[in-house]
N, C-alpha and C positions, 0 to 999 in steps of 0.2 A: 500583516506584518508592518510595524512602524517604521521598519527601513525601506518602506516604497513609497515615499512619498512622491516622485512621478507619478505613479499609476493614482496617488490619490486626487491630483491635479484634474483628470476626469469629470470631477464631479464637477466641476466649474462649467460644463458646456453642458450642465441639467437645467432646466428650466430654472424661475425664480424659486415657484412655490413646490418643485420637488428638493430643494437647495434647503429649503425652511424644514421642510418634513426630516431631512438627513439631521440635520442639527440635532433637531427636536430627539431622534433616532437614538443619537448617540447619547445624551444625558439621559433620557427612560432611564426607569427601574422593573419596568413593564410586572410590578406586583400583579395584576391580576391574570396575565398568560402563566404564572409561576406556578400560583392557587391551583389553576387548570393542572399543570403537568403534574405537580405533588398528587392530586385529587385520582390521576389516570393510572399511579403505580401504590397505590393506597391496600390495594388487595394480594391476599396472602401469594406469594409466589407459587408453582407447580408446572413442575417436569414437566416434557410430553414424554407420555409411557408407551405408546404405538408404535410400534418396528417399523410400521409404512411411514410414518412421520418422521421417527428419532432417522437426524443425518449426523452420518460417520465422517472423519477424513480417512481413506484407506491410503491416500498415495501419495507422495509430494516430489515435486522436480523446479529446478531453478537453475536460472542462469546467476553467475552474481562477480565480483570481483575479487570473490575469495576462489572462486573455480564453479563447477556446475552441480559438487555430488556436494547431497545435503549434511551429512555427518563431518566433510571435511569445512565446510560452509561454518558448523555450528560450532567446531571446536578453538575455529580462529577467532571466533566471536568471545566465547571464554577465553582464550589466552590474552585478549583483550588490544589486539594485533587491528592499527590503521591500516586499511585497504585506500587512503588516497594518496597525493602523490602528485604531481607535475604531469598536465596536460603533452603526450607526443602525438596524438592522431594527426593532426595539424598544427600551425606555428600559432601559437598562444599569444607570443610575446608583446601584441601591441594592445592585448587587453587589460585590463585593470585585474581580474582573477586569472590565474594561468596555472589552477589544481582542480581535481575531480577525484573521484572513484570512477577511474575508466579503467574496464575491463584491457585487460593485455591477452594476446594468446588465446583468445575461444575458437573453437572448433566445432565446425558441425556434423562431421567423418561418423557415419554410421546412423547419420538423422536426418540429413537433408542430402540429394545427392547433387551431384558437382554444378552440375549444369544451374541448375535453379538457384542454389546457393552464391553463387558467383552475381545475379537478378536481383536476390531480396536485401531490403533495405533490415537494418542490424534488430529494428525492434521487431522485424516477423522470425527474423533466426533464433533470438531469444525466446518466441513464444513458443516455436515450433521444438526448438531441443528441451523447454522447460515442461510441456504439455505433455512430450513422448518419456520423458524421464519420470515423469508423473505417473505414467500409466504403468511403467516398468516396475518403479517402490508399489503401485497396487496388484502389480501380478500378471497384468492385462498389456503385458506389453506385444509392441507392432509383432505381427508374426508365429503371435500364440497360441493356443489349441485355445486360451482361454479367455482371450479378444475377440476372438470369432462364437464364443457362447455367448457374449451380452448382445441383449435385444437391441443391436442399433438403431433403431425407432426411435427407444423410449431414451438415449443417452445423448447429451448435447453437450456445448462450449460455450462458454461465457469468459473472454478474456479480455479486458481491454485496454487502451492506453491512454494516457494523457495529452503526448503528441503528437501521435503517430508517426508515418515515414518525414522524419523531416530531412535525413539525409535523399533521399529520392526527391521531396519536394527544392529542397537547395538548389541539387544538381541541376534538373529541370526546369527551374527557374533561371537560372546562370545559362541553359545551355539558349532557353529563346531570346535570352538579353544578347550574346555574345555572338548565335550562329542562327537563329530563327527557328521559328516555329518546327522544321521540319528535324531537328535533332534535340526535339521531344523524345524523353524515353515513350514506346507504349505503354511502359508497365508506370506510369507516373500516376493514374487515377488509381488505380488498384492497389499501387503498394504504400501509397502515402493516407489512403483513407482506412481509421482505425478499426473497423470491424473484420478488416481480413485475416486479421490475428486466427480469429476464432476462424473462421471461413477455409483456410487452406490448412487449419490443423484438422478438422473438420474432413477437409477432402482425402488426408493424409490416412486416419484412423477411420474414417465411414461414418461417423456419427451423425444421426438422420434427428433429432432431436435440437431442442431449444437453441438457435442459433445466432449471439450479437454482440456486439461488445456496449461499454456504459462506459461513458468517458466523463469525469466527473474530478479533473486534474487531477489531485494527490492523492484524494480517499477512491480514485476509480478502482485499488483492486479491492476492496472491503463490498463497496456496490453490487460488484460481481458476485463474492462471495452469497450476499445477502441474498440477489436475486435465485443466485443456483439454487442454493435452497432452498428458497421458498416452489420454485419449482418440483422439487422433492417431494415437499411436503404437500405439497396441493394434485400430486401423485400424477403427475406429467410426465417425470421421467423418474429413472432408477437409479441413474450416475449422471454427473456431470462433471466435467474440467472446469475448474473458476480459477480466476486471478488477476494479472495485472505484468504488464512488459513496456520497456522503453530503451529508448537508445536515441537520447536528446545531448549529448556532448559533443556537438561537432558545432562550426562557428557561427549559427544563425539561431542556436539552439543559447550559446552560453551568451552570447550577444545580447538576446533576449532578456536573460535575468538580470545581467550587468545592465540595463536602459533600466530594468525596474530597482535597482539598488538595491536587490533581494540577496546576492553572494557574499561572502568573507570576502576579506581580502586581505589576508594572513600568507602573502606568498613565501615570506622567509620561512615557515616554517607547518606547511599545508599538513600534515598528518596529526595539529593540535587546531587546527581552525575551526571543527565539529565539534560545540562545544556545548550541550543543551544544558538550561541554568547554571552557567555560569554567568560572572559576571562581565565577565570580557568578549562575550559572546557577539559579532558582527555581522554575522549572516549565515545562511543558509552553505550547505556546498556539495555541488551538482554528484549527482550519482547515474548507476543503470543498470537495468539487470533484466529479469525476468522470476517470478515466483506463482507458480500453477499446483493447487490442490485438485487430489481425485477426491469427489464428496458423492458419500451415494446414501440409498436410504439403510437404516440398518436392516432390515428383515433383505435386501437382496446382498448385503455385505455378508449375509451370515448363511445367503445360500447358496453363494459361491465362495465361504473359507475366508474370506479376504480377511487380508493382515490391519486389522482395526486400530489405527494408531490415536486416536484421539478421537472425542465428540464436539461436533458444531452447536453448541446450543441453543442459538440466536443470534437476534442483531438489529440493528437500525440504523435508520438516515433522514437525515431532516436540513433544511437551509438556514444560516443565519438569517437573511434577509438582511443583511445590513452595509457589505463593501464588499467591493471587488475583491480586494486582497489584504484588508486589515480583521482581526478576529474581534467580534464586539466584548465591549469589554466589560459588559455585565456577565459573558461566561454561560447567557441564559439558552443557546443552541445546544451549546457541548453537554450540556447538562442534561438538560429534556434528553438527547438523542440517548446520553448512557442509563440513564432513568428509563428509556423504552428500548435499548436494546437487554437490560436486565430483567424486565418484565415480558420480552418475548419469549428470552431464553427459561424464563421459570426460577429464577435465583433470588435472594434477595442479597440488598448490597454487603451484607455483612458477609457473603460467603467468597466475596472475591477478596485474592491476596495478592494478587500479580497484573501490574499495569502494564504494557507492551506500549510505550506514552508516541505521540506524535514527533513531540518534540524537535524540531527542525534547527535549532540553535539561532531562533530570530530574537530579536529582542522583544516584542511586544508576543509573539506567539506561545513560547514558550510561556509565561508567567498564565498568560489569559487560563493556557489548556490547565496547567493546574488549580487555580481561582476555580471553576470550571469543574474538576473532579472534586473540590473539598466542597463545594455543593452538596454532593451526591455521595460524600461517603466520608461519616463525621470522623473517623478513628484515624488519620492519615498514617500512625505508627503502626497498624495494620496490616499495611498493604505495601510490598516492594513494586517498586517502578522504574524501568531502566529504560533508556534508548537509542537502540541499533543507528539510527543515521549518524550518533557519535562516529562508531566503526566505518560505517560503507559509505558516507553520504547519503540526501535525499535524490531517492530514485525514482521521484516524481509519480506519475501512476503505477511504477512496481512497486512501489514502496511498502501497499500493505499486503502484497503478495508475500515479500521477502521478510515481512516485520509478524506475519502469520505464520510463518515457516519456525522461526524463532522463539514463538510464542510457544507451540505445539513442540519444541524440542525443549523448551524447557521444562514443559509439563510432564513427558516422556523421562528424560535424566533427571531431573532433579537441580538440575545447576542453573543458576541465572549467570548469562552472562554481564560485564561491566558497562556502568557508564563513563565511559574515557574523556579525557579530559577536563575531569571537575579540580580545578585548580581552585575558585574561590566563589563558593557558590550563594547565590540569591540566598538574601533571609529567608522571601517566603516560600521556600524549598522546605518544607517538613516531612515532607516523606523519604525513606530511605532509599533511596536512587541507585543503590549499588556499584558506590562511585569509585570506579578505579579499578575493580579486583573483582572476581567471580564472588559468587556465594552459593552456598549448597538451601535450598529451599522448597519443600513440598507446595506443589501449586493446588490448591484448590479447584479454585476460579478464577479465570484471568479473561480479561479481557484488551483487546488491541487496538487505539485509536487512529484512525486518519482522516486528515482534515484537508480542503481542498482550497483555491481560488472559486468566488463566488458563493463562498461561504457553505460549499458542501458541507456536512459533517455525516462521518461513517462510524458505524461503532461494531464489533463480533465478538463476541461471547466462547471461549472454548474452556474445556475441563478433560479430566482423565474420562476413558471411559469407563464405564461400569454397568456390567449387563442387566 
């Protein structure tokens, strides 16, 4: 993101000649790694036709700031309705941003009980009512006759986050500066380290299978996704929970983004600050949530009934190798990465019509990610593209939980939702972005991008199913 230039000041305490190499880095045109990736999707696309392989979504659950139930989540997103708004968790006012998509009003009443709930820091509530609502849209909910037929062995969790507890690590830290070591919470290692997501959802439902989370900042739920599957498919487990959860808007959390120069600051009028390719676009603006897929394989989707909502076709992840937090801007990561999450999935690029885009409303982010897809997919009038953090803000590692959720509802109805706020947008915007107002459109193939710090990139592949 070209609006960090703090974080790019880093590179100054690299040696001489890794300082020479960075230069060097950024002018490349790295022509012959290109040759490579074109050479590696060169051959005819195909399906996987195998039931033990082909994986399903059967279930989905989310926390978000539209509420937690995913029909009502989808239809605020069509009416094209801002979920930000003026920070009240704490007193904003002496920062430079003072908006988010912060949840108001969640409840965890019938998911988590009192005691514990009152302990957990907001990104394990999030995981844990987004995981149990997950199981509920697939059938398998806590308490079922038909929870208790999956093989818990073979069924695991895969959730992670970007931040993990940092309200718990805050408190924690304030309580040994202020009163000492000994009014340490106990629960301060446990619930600020990101794998307990999965871990006490896990303890929750019994799941005895694949168990950890992948923290990979923005693209961490896409990862997830990637990995569950691929566990599926290498016939380890039967189901899994994948996704992505966070609850990083509390004052150490937005502090953060404000030293890296990454937020808007649009405070007169925060529900138009979310603004991807436009031109007045200034930053990024904080979100949270939580968004959990049930993904299992098809032949056990189809031998216990399960309500088959959609097909996972693939995916990929690969590293820029190039900055901390700026996206290179030859576009040559994002590329390869949708290039081999297409040729995992068995598609070729002509069959997708629907981008589910990154899109964070950075100034250099946005242009790169599209530079980046016209790579890879020559027709741009092709393919609609739209992007949810317009609506909710960037909810950091839920991001491509909730941007997955979206994706799979659009395929489902038929309707994309809007990109809000395109007031006056980039020339080189040539794809039709769905700016402002729903649209009715059958999705083929679509695919969903998320892109991290450290130059993760994540890519996943979804389609209608069809048996």
């Amino acid at each position: 993101m070209k609006a960090l230039h703090s974080a790019a000041t880093a590179t100054t305490l690299l040696p001489h000649h890794q300082r020479r190499r960075r230069r060097h880095l950024r002018s490349a045109s790295f022509p012959p790694i290109r040759a490579i990736a074109c050479q590696s999707t060169a051959s005819a696309p195909q399906r996987e036709t195998d039931p033990k392989k082909r994986v399903v979504v059967t279930g989905m659950g989310m926390v978000s700031v539209f509420g937690n139930d995913v029909d009502r989540y989808y239809e605020s997103l069509l009416e094209g309705k801002s979920g930000i708004g003026p920070i009240d968790r704490f007193d904003a006012s002496k920062f430079p941003t003072r908006f988010a998509g912060q949840i108001r009003g969640f409840s965890s009443e019938g998911y988590i009980d009192g005691k514990n709930d009152r302990r957990l820091d907001d990104y394990l509530r999030y995981c844990i009512v987004g995981g149990k609502k997950a199981l509920e849209s697939a059938g398998i909910g806590i308490g079922t006759a038909e929870l208790e037929k999956i093989d818990k062995v073979r069924a695991g969790v895969i959730v992670g986050a970007g931040m993990g507890g940092l309200t718990m690590f805050s408190d924690s830290v304030q309580n040994l500066v202020d009163k000492g070591h000994r009014k340490i919470s106990p629960f301060f290692i446990p619930y600020s380290i990101t794998n307990m997501g999965s871990a006490l959802l896990a303890m929750d439902i019994g799941f005895m299978g694949a168990n950890y989370s992948i923290s990979t900042a923005c693209a961490t739920s896409n990862y997830c996704f990637f990995a569950a599957a691929n566990h599926i498919r290498r016939g380890e487990t039967d189901i899994m929970l994948a996704g992505g959860t966070e609850a990083a808007i509390v004052p150490i959390g937005l502090g953060g983004f404000v030293a890296c120069r990454a937020l808007s600051q649009r405070n007169d009028d925060p529900q138009t600050a979310s603004r991807p390719w436009d031109k007045g676009r200034d930053g990024f603006v904080m979100g949270e949530g939580a968004g959990v897929l049930v993904l299992e394989s098809l032949e056990h989707a189809m031998k216990r009934d399960a309500p088959i909502i959609a097909e996972f076709l693939g995916g990929a992840v690969n590293c820029d190798a190039y900055h901390m937090t700026d996206p290179r801007v030859d576009g040559l990561g994002v590329s390869i990465c949708i290039e081999r999450s297409l040729k995992d999935a068995g598609v070729a690029s002509e069959e997708v019509n629907y981008i589910n885009a990154h899109a964070t409303s950075t100034i250099a982010g946005d242009l790169a990610e599209l530079k980046a897809i016209k790579q890879v997919f020559k027709n741009p009038k092709e393919i609609k593209i739209n992007a949810t953090k317009s609506l909710i803000g960037h909810c950091l590692g839920a991001s491509g939980g909730l941007e997955a959720i979206a994706t799979i509802k659009a395929i489902t109805t038929g309707w994309l939702h809007p990109s809000i706020n395109q007031f006056d947008p980039e020339p080189a915007v040539e794809f039709d972005t769905v700016a402002n107002k729903k649209q009715q459109h059958e999705v083929n193939v679509a695919i969903s991008n998320s892109f991290g710090f450290g130059g993760h990139n994540s890519v996943v592949v979804f389609a209608p199913f069809k048996p």
